[in-house]
N, C-alpha and C positions, 0 to 999 in steps of 0.2 A: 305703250308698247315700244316706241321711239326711245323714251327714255331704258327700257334695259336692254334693247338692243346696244347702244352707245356702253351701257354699263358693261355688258358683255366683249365690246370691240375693246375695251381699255382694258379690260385684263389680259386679253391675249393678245394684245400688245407690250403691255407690260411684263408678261411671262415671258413673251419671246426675248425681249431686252437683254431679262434676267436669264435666259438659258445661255444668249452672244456674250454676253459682257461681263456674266458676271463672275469669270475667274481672272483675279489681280494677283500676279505674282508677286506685288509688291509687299513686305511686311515678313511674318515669323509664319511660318510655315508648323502649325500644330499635325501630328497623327500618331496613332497607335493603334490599341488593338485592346477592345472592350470583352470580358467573359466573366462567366460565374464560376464561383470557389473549384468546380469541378474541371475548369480550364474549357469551358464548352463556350464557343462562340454566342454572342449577343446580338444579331439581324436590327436595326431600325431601333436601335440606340440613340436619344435625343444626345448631343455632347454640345456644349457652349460657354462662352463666358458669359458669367456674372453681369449683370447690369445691362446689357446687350444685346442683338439681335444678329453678332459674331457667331458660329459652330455650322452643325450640319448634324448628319445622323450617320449610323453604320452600315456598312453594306452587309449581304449576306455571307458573310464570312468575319462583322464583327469589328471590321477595320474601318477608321475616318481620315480624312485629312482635311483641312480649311485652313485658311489665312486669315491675319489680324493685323491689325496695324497698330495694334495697342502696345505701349508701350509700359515696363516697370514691372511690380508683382501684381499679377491677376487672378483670379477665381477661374479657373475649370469644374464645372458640372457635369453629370451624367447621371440622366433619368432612364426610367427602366420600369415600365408597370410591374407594380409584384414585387420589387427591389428595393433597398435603402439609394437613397440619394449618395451617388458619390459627389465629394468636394473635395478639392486639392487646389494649393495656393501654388502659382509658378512663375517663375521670376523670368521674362522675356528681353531682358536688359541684356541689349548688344548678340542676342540670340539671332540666329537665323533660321532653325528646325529646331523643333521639338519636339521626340519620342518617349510617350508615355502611354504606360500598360494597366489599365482599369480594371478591378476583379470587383462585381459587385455583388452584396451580398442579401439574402432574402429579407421579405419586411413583409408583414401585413398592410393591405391594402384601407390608408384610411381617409384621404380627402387626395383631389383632385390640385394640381399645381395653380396659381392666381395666372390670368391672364390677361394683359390690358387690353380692353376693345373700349368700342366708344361707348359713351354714355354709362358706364360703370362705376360704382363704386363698392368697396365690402367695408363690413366692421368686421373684424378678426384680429388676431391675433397672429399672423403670419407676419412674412414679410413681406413690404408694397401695400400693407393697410389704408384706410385714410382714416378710419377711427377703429380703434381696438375695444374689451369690452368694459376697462375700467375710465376709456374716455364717454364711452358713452352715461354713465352713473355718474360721471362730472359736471358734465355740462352743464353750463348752468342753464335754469328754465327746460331742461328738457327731463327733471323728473323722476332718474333712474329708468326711461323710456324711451325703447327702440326709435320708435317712429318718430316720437318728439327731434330724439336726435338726429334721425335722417332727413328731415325736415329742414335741420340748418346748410342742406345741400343745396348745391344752385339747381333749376330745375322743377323746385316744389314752389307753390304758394301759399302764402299765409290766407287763408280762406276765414275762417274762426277760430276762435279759443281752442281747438279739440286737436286731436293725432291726425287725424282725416290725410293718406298723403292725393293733392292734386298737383298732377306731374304733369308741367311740360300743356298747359290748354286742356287739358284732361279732366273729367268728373273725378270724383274719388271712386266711384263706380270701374271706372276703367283700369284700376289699377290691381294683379292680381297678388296675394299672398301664398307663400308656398311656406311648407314645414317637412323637411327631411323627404322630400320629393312630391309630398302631396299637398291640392289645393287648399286653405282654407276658406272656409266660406264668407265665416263672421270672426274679422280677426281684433274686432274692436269691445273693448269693456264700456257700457253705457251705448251701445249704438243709436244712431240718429242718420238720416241723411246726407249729413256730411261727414259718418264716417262712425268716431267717437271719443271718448275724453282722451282714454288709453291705448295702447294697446292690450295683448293679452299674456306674450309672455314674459318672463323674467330674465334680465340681459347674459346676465350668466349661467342660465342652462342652456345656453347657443354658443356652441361651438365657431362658429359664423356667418357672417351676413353677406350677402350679394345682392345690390339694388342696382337696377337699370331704366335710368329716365327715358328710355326709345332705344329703338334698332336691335331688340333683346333676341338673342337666338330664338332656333325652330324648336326647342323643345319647353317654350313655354307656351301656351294659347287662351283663347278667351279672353285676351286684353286688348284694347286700344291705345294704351300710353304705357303705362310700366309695369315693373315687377321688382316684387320683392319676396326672397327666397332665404331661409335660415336654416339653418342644421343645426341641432339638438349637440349636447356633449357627448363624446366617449366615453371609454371606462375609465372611471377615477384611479387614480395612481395611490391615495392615501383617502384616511375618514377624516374628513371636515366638515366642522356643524357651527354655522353662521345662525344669528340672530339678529335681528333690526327692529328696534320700534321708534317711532315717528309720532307729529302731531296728528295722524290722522289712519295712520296703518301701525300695522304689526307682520314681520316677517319669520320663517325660517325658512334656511337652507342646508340641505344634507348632503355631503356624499360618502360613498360609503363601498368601497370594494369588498366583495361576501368574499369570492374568490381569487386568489390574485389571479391577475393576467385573462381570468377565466369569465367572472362573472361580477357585476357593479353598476348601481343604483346612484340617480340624481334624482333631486325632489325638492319641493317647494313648497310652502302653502302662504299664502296671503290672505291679510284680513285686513278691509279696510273699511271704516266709519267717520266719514266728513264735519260730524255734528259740532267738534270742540273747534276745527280749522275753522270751518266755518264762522262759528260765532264767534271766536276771539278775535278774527279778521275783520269783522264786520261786513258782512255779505251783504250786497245791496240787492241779491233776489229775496223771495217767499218761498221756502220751502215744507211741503205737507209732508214729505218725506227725503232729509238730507241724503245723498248719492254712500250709498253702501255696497259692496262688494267682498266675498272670496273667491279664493281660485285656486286648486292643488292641482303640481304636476309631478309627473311620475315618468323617467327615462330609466330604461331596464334595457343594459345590454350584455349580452354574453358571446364571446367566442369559442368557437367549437374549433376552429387552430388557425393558422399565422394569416388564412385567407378567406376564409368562412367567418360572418359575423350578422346576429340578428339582435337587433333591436326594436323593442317595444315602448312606445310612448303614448301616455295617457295624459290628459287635460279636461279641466272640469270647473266652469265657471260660472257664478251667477251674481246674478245685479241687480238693483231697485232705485229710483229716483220718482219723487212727486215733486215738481216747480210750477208755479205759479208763472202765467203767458199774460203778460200786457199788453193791451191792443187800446187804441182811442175810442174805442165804443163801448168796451163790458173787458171783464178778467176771466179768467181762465184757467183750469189746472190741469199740468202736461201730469201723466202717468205713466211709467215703463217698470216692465221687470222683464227679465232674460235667463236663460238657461241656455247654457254653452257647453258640448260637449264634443270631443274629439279624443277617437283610437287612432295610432298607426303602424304598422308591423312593418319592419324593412329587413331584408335579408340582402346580403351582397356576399361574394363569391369569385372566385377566380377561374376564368374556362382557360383552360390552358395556360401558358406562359405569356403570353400579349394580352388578354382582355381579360373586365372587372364584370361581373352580372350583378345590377341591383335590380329587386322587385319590391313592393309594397303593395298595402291593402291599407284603404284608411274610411273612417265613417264619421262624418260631422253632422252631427244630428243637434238641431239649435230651436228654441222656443223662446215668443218673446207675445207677450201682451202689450197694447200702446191703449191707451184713452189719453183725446183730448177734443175736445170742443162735440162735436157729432158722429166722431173720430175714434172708433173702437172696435180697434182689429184684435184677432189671435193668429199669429203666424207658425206651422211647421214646418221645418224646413230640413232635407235630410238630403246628404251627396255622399253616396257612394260610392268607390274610387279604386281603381288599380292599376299598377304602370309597372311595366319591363323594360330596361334600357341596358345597353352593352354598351359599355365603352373602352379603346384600347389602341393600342400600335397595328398600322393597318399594312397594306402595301406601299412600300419604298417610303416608308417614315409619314404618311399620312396617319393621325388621331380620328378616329372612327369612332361618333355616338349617334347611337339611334336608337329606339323604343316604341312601345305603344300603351296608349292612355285609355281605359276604358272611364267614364264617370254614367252614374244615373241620377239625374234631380230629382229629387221630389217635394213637393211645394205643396202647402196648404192655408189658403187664405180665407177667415172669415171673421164679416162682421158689418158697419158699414164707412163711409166715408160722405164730407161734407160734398154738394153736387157742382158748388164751386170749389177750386182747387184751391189750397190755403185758407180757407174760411174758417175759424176757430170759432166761431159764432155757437157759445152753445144750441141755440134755437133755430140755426141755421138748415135749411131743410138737405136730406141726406140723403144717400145711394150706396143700394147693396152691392157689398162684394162676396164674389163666391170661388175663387180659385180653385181649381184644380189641375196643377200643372207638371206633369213627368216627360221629363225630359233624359234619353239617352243618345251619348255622342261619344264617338270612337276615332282616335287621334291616332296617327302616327307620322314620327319625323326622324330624319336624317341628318346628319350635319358633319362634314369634314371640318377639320383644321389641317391648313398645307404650309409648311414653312418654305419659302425658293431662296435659293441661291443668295442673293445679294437683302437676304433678311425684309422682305417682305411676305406676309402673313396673311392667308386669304381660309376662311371660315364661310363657305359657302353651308346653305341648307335649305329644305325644303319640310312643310308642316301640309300634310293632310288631314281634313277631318270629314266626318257626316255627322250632320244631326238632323234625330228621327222627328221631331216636330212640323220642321220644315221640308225636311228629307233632301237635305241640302248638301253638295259635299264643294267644300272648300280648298284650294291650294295655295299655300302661303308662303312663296319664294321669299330666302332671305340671304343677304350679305354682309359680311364686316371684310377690313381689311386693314393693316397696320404696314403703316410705311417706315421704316428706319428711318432717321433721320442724323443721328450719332449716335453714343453711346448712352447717352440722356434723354433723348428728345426724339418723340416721333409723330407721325399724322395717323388719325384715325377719323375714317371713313364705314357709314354704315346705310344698309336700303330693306326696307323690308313693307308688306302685304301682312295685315293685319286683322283678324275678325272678334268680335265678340256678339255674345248673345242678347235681346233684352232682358229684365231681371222679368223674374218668372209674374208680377201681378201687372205687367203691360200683356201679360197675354190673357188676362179674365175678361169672359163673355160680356161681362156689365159694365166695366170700367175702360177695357182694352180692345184688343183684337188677336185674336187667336190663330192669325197668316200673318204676322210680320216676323222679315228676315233679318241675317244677321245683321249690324250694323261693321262698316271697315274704314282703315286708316291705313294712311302710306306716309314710310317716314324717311325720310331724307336728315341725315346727319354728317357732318363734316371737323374736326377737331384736332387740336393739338395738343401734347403730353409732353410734360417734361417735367422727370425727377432726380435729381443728385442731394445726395447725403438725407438731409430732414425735409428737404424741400421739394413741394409737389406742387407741381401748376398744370392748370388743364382749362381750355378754352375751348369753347366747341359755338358752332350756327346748326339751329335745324330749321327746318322746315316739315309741319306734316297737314294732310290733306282727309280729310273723313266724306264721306257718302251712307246712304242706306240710314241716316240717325230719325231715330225717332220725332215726328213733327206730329202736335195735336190738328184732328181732322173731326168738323162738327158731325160728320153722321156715323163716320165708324170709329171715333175715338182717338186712335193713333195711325200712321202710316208709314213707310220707309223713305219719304219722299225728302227729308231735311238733311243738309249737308255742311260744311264749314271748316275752316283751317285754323293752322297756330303756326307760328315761327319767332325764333327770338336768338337770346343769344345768351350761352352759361359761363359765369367766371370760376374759380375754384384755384385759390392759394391755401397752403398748409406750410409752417414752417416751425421747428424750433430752436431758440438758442439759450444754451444755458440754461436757465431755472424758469425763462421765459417760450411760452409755446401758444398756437393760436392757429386759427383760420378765417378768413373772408370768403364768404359766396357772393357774388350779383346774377341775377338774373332780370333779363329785359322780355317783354313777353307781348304778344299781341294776338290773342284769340278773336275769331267770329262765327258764332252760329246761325244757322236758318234749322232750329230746332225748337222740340215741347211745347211750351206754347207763345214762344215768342217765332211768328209768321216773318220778319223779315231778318236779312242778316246783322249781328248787334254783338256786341259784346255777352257772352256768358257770365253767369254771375263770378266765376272764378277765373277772371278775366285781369289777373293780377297785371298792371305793366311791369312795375321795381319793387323785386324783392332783393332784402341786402341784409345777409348777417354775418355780424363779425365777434368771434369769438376770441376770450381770453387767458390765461393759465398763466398763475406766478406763483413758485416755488419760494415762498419769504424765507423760511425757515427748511431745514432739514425735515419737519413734520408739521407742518404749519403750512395752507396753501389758498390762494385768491383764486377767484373765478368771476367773468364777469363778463355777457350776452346781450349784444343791442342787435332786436329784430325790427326791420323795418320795410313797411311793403305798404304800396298805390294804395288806397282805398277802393273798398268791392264795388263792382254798378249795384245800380236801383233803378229803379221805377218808378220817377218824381209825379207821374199824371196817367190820365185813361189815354190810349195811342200812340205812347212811347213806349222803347224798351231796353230797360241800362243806359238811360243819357247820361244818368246822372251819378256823380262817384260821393261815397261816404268820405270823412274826413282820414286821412294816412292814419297808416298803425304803425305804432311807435312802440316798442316795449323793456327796457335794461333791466336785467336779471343778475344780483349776484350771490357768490357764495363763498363762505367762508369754513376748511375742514380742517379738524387737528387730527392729528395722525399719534399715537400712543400704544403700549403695551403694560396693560394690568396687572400680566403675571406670565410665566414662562410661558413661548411658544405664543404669544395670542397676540391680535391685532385688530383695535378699537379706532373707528373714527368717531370724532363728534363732528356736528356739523350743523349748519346756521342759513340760509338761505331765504333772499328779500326775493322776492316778486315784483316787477311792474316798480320800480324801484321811484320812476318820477312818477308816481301815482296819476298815470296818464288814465282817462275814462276813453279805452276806443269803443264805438260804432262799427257795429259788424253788420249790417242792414237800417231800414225803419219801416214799421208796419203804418197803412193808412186805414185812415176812415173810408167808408163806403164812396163817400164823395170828394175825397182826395183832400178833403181839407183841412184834415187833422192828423198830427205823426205820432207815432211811438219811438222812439229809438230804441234798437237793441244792442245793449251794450255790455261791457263784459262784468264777468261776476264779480272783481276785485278791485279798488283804486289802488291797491297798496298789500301785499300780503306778507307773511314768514311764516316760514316754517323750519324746524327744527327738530334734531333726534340724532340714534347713534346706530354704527352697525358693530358687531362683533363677533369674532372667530372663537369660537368656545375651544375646538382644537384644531 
């Protein structure tokens, strides 16, 4: 309580500063007079330069004035919900006042302007990117895959071989998935406990990306570490139909406008079969059945005119793997299949002249069978979903979003499990599971964005929820806030009250406890930004704090009584020159839990200290291009003996990835890569755990599937 008090005394100190101080006569003196084609005044007008946190907004009559000290030719902006972005270049050289007259003109309403806060980063396509979506399909080692590639961000660790994101001390559990405003449940192909191989969807049906390692606004919830949130594509402007086949998949991609301007279809289908990758690589697992997968998606959107627009997204996935589990005592065979499915309807809408209304409905209804050892669950699992949010120009130029989230779980778990935890013993004696678990929870949140005076940005908000299990209601104050610093370089500061739920089989009668609450985190983040031309750099320190975590308890199973922190520190350079482009992450990291079933405070398995990836791009040719990936990160704890826990670290993971693509055209209009791609390049074997003998005196190493891999194939634009 100390501490937001303090929080509280420093903004209104810092407001009042900025009320005293903050008009400088000194500089060019910008104002006019902002309206629409009808000559009708524009109220609460953002107007600003370019690259800066320079402007102000309009009063009620339309008019602005601000000062700048900028000197030479500069960008003037002015945004306007509902409106086309105005842009106008103005020469300030030797100026003293400048009068100019904005008429802006209508636009459909279709993404949201990028905003830097802390702890942020998008893949898109705009401007202020830090990866776009043909960088993400580059990268080397990461796949043609989202997650892969946000992975190479400071912030995450290298946990296993799979997409799994662990942010920031975080399970992968705590991290949530959003799609076109709704959660997804199971956003992973091949799912496992740390997540999964893949993602699910394909980089170029996403319009784009918004990832946040902490401090993430009030209109996300049920996380304790991050979020990651994507938007599907709009209507296609023309029909393009892409093909890809690989050593181990086959692709298509359609788009295709039925209607112009009106009505247009994106879609996907994926098929992929590991068998040939696998054996020509020489795989050092056993497989009874090599990791097979497809997946179609379906984005259908149509507009009904310039502010009205719905769209419809389908997705439908399924997967199968049988691997052989080595342990020092006997072998084993892991078994999984999956069925993954996801609708979502989103309608948006303009209410009046300031605000945008979106609503959605979405259903992820997912099935998954597991055998393994005494281990032979069937899980259903189905979340039902709906959300309303308004967002828009508020009073005296304040940005106004808020909403409400309805979700209902429902959870169906049966089968049994070994009565030791981890025991893959086929003979190992077992324990029924019986889940039955419905769960609904109704959210609503608020959140200003306020720009003051001397360009400091403060993004207050507030997250209510209840949930009827516990019958629990929650209030989750949060804050960002961005400091000018010049026209390149700013601080970013972030605080926030966090909850999430346990996953729904810590709540079964037999295995769990059917009263425990939510589990919460508090996050404290601090950072600095600074970008000019190609160049982006971003340093940040957090610090976060959890309570309420789940701790195993011998008579009732689980309890809320385990708690534990993380803090460290993120690097993040991006720069390019000339045919040459790249990026570095480091992150330092120090987690401790008093959780599950380790009783004292200790390192979590995903307890990375140094993760460090450095990424590289060389344009040799006009169509001819290098790529090449060194990840590197601490090795995991373990558990060398009985009465320890994580004393002990595996050997550092090491891995250089690169790739080699030609860039060509077949025949008019079309555009062909080929492309070539080493894996693990110094045929490094890492250790991602080791499993013991019952009496500690015998290991298994788990190690990754590959010493050495390639793969290769081509994509191409049919038109």
């Amino acid at each position: 309580m100390k501490r937001v008090k303090l929080i509280i005394v420093f903004i209104t100190i810092t407001t009042i500063l900025n009320v005293v101080y903050g008009i400088d006569v000194r500089g060019v003196i910008i104002r006019g007079c902002v309206k629409d084609k009808n000559g009708m005044p524009l109220p609460y007008a953002n107007v600003f330069l370019k690259d800066s946190f320079e402007g102000t907004i309009t009063d009620s009559t339309g008019n602005f004035s601000f000062v700048t000290r900028r000197i030479g030719t500069q960008t003037l902006i002015c945004s306007y919900i509902g409106y086309k972005r105005f842009i106008k270049n103005i020469d300030l050289t030797g100026a003293k006042r400048i009068n100019i007259s904005i008429i802006m003109e209508l636009e459909p309403v279709e993404i949201s302007p990028i905003t830097i806060t802390a702890s942020a980063f998008t893949t898109s396509d705009e401007e202020g990117v830090i990866l776009n979506s043909l960088e993400v399909v580059k990268t080397p080692g990461a796949a043609a895959d989202v997650f892969w590639a946000i992975k190479s961000f400071p912030g995450l660790q290298q946990v296993e071989e799979g997409a799994g994101l662990f942010v920031r001390g975080g399970d992968v559990s705590e991290t949530a998935i959003y799609l076109d405003g709704a959660l997804i449940n199971h956003p992973y192909k091949y799912e496992s406990p740390t997540g999964g191989f893949f993602g699910t969807f394909n980089p170029f049906l996403l319009k784009g990306t918004f990832f946040s390692s902490g401090g993430f606004s009030a209109r996300y919830g049920n996380a304790l570490s991050g979020i990651l949130s994507m938007e599907s594509q709009n209507l296609p402007e023309r029909l393009q139909i892409g093909v890809g086949i690989g050593l181990a998949a086959e692709s298509v991609l359609i788009s295709m406008p039925v209607v112009k301007d009106k009505l247009g279809v994106n879609l996907s289908g994926n098929l992929s079969n590991t068998k040939m990758m696998f054996y020509l690589n020489g795989c050092r697992k056993n497989f009874s059945h090599y990791p097979s997968s497809y997946d179609f998606n379906l984005n259908c959107v149509y507009k009904f005119n310039s502010y009205t627009r719905l769209k419809f997204f389908i997705f439908r996935e399924d997967d199968r793997v049988g691997l052989e589990v080595d342990d020092p005592d006997y072998s084993t065979f892991f078994y999984g299949d999956g069925s993954n499915r996801f609708y979502n309807i989103q309608f948006s809408t303009m209410i009046g002249r300031k605000f945008v209304l979106k609503t959605n409905s979405a259903l992820n209804d997912f099935i998954r069978n597991v055998k393994l050892g005494t281990m032979k669950l069937k899980m259903t699992d189905r979340l039902y979903q709906a959300r309303m949010s308004v967002e828009g120009e508020f009073i005296g130029g304040m940005t106004l979003h808020t909403g409400i989230d309805l979700f209902r779980f429902s959870t169906l778990i049966n089968g049994t499990v070994p009565l030791e935890k981890g025991d893959v013993n086929p003979d190992a004696p077992s324990i029924k599971v019986d889940t039955d678990y419905c769960s609904n929870r109704v959210a609503h949140f608020t959140e200003f964005e306020l720009l003051t005076p001397l360009g400091i940005k403060f993004i207050p908000g507030f997250r209510f929820e209840y949930e009827s299990i516990s019958k629990s209601f929650r209030t989750d104050p949060r804050l960002s806030m961005v400091l000018a610093l010049s026209e390149h370089a700013s601080l970013n500061f972030a605080w926030g009250r966090y909850h999430q739920d346990p996953a729904p089989e810590y709540f079964d009668p037999y295995i769990g406890n059917p009263n425990l609450r939510a589990m919460e985190s508090i996050h404290y983040i601090v950072g600095l930004f600074y970008k000019k031309g190609n160049m982006i750099f971003r340093l940040e320190g957090y610090s976060k704090r959890y309570k309420n975590l789940l701790l195993k308890d011998e008579e009732i199973n689980y309890t809320n009584k385990g708690y534990g922190s993380a803090k460290g520190i993120d690097i993040f350079i991006k720069n390019r020159l000339g045919p040459i482009s790249g990026w570095i992450s480091y992150s330092w990291l120090r987690a401790r839990r008093k959780w599950m079933d380790i009783p004292v405070m200790a390192p979590p398995y995903f307890d990375i200290t140094h993760n460090l990836t450095s990424v590289l791009s060389v344009d040799l040719f006009s169509n001819l291009s290098f790529g090449t990936s060194l990840r590197y990160a601490t090795g995991k704890p373990y558990t060398p003996a009985k009465g320890e826990y994580n004393t002990a670290r595996v050997p550092d993971y090491i891995k250089l990835d690169i790739t080699l693509s030609y860039l060509c055209t077949i025949f008019r209009s079309n555009m062909t890569v080929f492309y070539v791609a080493v894996s693990n390049l110094l045929g490094r074997i890492n250790i991602f755990d080791y499993r013991y003998s019952d009496d500690y005196k015998r290991r298994e190493a788990v190690e990754s599937s590959f010493a050495r891999s390639v793969y290769f194939g081509f994509s191409t634009n049919i038109l």
